[in-house]
Structures are given as C-alpha cells and as structure tokens.
C-alpha positions in Angstrom: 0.0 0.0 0.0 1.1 3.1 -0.9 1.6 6.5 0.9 0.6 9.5 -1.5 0.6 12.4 -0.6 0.1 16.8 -1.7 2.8 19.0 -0.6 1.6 22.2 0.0 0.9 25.0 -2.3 4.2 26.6 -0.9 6.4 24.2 -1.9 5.8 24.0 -5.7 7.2 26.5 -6.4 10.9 26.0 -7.7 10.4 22.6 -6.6 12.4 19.3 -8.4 11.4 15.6 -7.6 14.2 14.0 -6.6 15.2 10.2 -5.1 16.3 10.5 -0.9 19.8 10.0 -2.3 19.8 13.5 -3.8 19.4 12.5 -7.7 16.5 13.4 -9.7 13.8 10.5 -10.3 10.8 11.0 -12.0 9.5 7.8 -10.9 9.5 9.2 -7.6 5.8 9.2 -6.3 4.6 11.2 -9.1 2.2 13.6 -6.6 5.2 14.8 -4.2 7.5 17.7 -5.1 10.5 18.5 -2.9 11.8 22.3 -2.6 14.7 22.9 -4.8 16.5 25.1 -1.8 16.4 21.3 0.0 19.1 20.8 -2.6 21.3 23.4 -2.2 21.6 22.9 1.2 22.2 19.0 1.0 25.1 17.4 2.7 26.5 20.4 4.7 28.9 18.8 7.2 31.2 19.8 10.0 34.8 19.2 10.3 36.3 16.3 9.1 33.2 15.6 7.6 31.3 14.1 10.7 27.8 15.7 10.6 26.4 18.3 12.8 23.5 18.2 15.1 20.4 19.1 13.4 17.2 20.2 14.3 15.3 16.9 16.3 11.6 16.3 16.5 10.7 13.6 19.0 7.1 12.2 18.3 5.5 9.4 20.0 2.3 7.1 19.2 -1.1 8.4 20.7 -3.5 5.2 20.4 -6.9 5.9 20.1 -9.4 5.6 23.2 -10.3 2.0 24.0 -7.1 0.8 22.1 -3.6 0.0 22.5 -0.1 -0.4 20.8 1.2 -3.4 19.3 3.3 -4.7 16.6 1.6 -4.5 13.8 1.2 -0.8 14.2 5.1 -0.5 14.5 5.3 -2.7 11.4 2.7 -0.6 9.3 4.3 2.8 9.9 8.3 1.6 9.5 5.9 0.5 6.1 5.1 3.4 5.5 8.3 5.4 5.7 9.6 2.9 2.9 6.2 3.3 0.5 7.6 6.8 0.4 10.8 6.3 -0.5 12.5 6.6 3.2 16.1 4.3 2.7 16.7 2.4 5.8 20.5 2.6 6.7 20.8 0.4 10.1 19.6 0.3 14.1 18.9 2.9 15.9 18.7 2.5 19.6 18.6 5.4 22.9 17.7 4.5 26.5 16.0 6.4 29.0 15.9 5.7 33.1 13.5 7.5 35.8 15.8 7.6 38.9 14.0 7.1 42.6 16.4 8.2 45.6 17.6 5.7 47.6 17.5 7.3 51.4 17.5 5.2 54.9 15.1 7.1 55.8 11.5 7.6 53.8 11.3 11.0 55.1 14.6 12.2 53.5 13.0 11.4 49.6 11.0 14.7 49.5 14.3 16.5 49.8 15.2 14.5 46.4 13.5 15.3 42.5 11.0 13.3 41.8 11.4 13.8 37.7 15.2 12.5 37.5 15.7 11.3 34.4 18.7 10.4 32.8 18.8 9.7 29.1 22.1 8.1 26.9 21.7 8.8 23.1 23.3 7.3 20.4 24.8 10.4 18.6 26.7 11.2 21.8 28.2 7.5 23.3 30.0 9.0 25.5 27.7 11.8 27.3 24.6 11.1 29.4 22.2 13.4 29.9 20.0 14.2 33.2 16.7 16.4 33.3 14.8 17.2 36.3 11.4 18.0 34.7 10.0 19.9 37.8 12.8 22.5 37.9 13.6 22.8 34.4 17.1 21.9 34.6 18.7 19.8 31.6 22.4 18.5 32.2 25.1 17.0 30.1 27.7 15.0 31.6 30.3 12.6 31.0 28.9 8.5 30.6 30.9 7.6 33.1 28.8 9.5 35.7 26.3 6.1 35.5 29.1 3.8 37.1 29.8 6.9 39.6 25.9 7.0 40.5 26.1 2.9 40.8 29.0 3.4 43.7 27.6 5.7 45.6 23.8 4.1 45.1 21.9 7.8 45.8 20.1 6.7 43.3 18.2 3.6 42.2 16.3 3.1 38.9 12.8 3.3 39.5 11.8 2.5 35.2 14.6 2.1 32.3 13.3 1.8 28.6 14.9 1.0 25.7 14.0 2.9 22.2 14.8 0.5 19.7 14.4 0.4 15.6 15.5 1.5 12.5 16.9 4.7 10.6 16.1 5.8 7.7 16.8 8.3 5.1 14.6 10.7 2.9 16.1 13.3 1.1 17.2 16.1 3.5 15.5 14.3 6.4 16.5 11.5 8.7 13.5 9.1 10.3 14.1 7.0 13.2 11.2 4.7 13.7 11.1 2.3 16.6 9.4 0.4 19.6 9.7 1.1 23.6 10.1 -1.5 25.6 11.3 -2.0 29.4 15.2 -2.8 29.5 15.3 -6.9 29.4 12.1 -7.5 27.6 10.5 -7.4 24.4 6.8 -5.9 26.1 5.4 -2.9 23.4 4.9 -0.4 25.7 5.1 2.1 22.9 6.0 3.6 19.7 8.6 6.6 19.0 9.8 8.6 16.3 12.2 10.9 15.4 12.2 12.8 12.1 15.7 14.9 11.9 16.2 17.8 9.5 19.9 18.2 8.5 20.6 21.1 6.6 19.7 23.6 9.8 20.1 23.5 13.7 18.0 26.9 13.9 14.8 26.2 15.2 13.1 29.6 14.1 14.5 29.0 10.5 13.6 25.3 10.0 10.3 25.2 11.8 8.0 26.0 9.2 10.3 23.4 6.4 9.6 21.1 9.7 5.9 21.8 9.8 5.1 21.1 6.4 7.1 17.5 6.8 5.0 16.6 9.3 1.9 17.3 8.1 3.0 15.2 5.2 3.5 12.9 7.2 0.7 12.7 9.6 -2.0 12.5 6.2 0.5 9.7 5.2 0.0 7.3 8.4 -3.3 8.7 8.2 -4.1 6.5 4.7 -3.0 3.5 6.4 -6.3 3.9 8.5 -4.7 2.9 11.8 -5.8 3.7 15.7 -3.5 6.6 16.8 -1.9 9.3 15.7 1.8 10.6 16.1 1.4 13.2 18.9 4.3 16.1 19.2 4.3 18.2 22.5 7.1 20.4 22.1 8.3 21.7 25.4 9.6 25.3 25.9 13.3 25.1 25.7 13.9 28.4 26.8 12.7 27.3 30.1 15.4 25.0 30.3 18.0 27.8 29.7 18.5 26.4 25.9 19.3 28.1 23.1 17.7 28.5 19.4 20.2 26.3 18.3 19.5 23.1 18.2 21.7 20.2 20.6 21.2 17.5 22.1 20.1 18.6 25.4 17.0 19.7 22.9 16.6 16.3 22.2 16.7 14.6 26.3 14.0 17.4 27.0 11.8 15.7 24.5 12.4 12.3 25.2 12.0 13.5 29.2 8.6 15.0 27.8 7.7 11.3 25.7 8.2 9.1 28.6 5.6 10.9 31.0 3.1 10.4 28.3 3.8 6.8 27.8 3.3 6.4 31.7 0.2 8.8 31.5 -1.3 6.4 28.8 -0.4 3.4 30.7 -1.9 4.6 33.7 -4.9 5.3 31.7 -4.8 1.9 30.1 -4.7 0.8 33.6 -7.3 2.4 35.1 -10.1 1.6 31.9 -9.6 -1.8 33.1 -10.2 -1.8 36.5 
C-alpha cells in the first residue's frame, strides 16, 4: 500500500522531484514535489566531515481511546516510511531511566526530585544526559557518571526503557522509527519517532520546512487507517535555559517530555480496566 501524498501549495514552487539519495527520479511518487532550496543545502557537514547536530523532533504514538499499541502498528508505519521512499541505513537505539532516591530514611526522599531522568543517546556515546522536569534543569555529563551514580547508590532506577528500531533516510530528512520496551524485555509499551532535518540546527529557521514534513507525514499514516496518531508536544526550551540552536540537550528534554506520556497512557490503560 502506498503513501501518497500533496505537498503544500508553498512548496511548488521551484520545486524538483528527486530520489532520498539526492538525484533526480521522475518515478518518484509522481504527486510529491521536494523544494529545490532542499538541494542546495544537501550534505552540509562539520569538520572532518562528521555531521552536525540538526534540528530533532521527537514524536511518540497516541492510540486511540479504547485501544492500545502493538506490533503490527510499528510494522505498518516503519511500512510506510519505505512506501515513500525513506532508505533504511541500520539500528537505531537510545535509552531512558526514571531515577528514585535511595535514602535510609523515607522521610529524607521529599528533599530528592522526583522527575530524575537520565537519558544516553546514540549520537553522543560517551555523554549522558540528566533532566529534572520539575525544575527545568537539563544537564550534560560525562557517561561515566552512571558507574559513579552505581558506587555511591543515591540513586536507584525506578523504570529504564529502551527505544529500539530503525533509521532511515529521505532526502534532506533522517527518520528514526522504533518500539519502547522495558530494559530486558520485548513488552510494546510504545512507539517513538524521530524525524531529523539536516541542513539547519535553527529552530526559528527550520520550523516551518519542519511543519510542512510533518503534516506530510501525519496524512500519510493517516491512509493506512490505523488507531492513533503521532502526537508532538514540544516543550519550551527556553525554560530549560536552551538556546535556538538546536543540541542534544534539545533532544533529552523531548524524550523527558515522551516518557511521561507513555506512563500517562499506561496509567490510563490501567485504570479503563479496572
């Protein structure tokens, strides 16, 4: 089954059809047109030619009321990235843990965050990243802090989940499809995706080219006639003392701001049933 779908009005102008890899192919889902200024901006990488952080939205699956996530859900939309063209190029996998304090004495665990997430990426191997959604405070630290925080057990995981699929690539964008699951087992207890726009790490400047993709996107999932929809809930960054451009502190506030709507929906799942 195919995904076809109608840019919008603003992007035919000047626009050429090209193939993700950058060439020109007519055979390219005849009804969608990518912006020709994609193409002049393809490619752009930092030194040594390792690429620089770009612009991140993290999206995760909303299932409709009375239903819940499974397989062939995941299966259907990493489907529908390929129907339109999307070239997968390996794994992709991050991993997020909600931290409880570990005190003698219950009384002392008010004194601790209760939000204290910590969150490992795959772009950055060797950085670990700690938000504390309550005070706004996003942190980057060296991976080795995890083995420090085991030693001096302040800290105990209370959840860890994995994020686990497949990257893709389509033309100036990079998709990251891929399941949530606890850490040591294969339970769904969620879908997440990333859609990454390379050419620019402003956010004011690539929000409306951002926009447009996702709207694309959203009416092609929506073809496929499944129960859910791809939710975005795009925090204020500026409350976390970040910056316009984009970094991967940008991208642990997100997934901080995905994982307390998976445990919302769970809890809501929950409570249905009882």
């Amino acid at each position: 089954m195919s995904c076809h779908m109608i840019l919008p009005e603003s992007w035919s102008r000047q626009s050429q059809i090209i193939s993700p890899s950058g060439s020109f192919c007519g055979s390219f889902l005849e009804d969608i047109e990518i912006p020709s200024y994609w193409l002049a901006m393809r490619g752009k990488r930092g030194s040594r030619g390792k690429r620089l952080r770009r612009e991140i939205t993290v999206l995760h699956w909303q299932p409709n009321a009375g239903s819940t996530v499974n397989s062939q859900i995941l299966n259907e939309v990493s489907q529908c990235v390929e129907s339109i063209n999307g070239v997968k190029e390996g794994r992709w996998k991050a991993t997020l843990t909600l931290y409880k304090p570990h005190t003698r004495e219950p009384s002392q665990a008010a004194e601790f965050p209760r939000d204290f997430l910590g969150v490992s990426l795959p772009e950055q191997p060797n950085k670990y990243y700690f938000i504390i959604r309550g005070q706004r405070i996003v942190l980057e630290a060296d991976s080795s802090i995890q083995t420090i925080m085991e030693k001096l057990q302040s800290y105990k995981t209370r959840i860890a989940l994995n994020f686990d699929g497949f990257q893709y690539q389509l033309g100036d964008f990079q998709l990251r499809v891929g399941k949530v699951s606890p850490t040591h087992s294969e339970n769904l207890r969620g879908i997440v995706m990333e859609v990454e726009y390379l050419p620019i790490s402003s956010m004011e400047k690539a929000r409306q080219i951002m926009e447009e993709f996702l709207d694309i996107w959203q009416e092609a999932v929506s073809k496929r006639s499944l129960p859910g929809q791809f939710i975005h809930i795009e925090p204020n960054f500026a409350d976390y003392g970040l910056p316009d451009h984009y970094t991967s502190q940008h991208t642990a506030v997100q997934y901080a701001i995905v994982m307390a709507q998976l445990i919302a929906s769970v809890q809501a799942v929950q409570s249905a049933r009882n």
